[in-house]
Each structure stands twice: as structure tokens, then as C-alpha cells.
N, C-alpha and C positions, 0 to 999 in steps of 0.2 A: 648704822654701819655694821656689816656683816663680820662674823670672827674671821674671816678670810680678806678681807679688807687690807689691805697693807700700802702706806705712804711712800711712794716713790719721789725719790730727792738725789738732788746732786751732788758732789763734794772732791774736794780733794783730799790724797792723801798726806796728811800730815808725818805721819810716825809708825815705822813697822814694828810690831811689839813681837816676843816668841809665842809659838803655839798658834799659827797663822792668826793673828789678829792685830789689828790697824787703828790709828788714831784718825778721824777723816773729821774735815774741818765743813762744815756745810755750807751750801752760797746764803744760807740765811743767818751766819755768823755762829753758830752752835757745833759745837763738838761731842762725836760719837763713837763709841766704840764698836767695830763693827769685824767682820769674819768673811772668810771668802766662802761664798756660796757653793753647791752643790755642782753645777757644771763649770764653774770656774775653776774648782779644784779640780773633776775629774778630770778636765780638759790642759791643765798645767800652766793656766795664763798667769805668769809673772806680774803681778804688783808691786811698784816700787815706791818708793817716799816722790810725789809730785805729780801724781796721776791722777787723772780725774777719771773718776765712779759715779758709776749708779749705784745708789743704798734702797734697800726696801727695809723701811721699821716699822714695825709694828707699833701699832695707838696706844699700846697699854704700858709700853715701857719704850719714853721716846728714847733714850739712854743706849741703846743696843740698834745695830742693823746689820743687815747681810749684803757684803755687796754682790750684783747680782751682775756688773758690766763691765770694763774698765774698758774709757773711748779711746779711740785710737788718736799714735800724734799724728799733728797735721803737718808732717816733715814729709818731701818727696819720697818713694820709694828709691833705693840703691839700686842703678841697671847693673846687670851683670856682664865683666868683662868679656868674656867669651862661653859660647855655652858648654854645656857639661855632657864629656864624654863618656862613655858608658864601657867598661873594657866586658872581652867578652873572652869565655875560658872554652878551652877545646872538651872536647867531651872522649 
């Protein structure tokens, strides 16, 4: 296994802690302390207590992971009542 190597695993979010970091519960019954990732953060996607993640942890310390995904829910999209007007200002 390559030091680049890293385990890709599922979980839910169990507990949002301060300092963006999360309790996630894994489908293989193990609990991890994990951090929102690099494009999750830059990107501003909201994690909340009950969402399911992708973790990437690393082999050497199973105890820590980054989440790297959070799936989407499988609720219908909200159509929109009417569509959106654009006002426009005189020059």
C-alpha cells in the first residue's frame, strides 16, 4: 500500500462538534472523527447531524477522516412557483 493510499468508506453524520469537525458513524459500525475536506469547505456545502458521507482515512491512524462528499437527499426537487423576474434599471 502506497503512502497515498487512502480508504474510502461511508458513514453517517452522527454529531457536529466546533472547529468544523464531525462525529460519523460508519456502515461498518465504528465511529470516527472526521473534518470537512478541502473542496467541501471551499465550496461551502453545509453538513448537518444525519447526512451521509464519503470519509477518506487514512491506514495509519483509522481514528481520523476527511470527509470528502456528502450525498445528496433523495427528496424531489421544489418546482418553482413562477419564474424569476429580472428588473432592469434605466441608464
Amino acid at each position: 500500500m502506497t503512502k497515498e493510499a487512502m480508504l474510502t468508506m461511508d458513514g453517517v453524520v452522527q454529531e457536529i462538534l466546533p472547529s468544523t469537525q464531525f462525529r460519523v458513524e460508519l456502515t461498518n459500525g465504528a465511529t470516527v472523527l472526521a473534518y470537512a475536506g478541502g473542496k467541501v469547505r471551499k465550496r461551502r456545502i453545509r453538513i448537518a447531524a444525519g447526512d451521509k458521507v464519503q470519509l477518506e482515512i487514512s491506514p495509519y491512524d483509522l481514528t481520523r477522516g476527511r470527509i470528502s462528499y456528502r450525498h445528496r437527499d433523495e427528496r424531489a426537487p421544489v418546482a418553482a412557483a413562477r419564474p424569476r423576474r429580472f428588473t432592469y434599471r434605466k441608464r
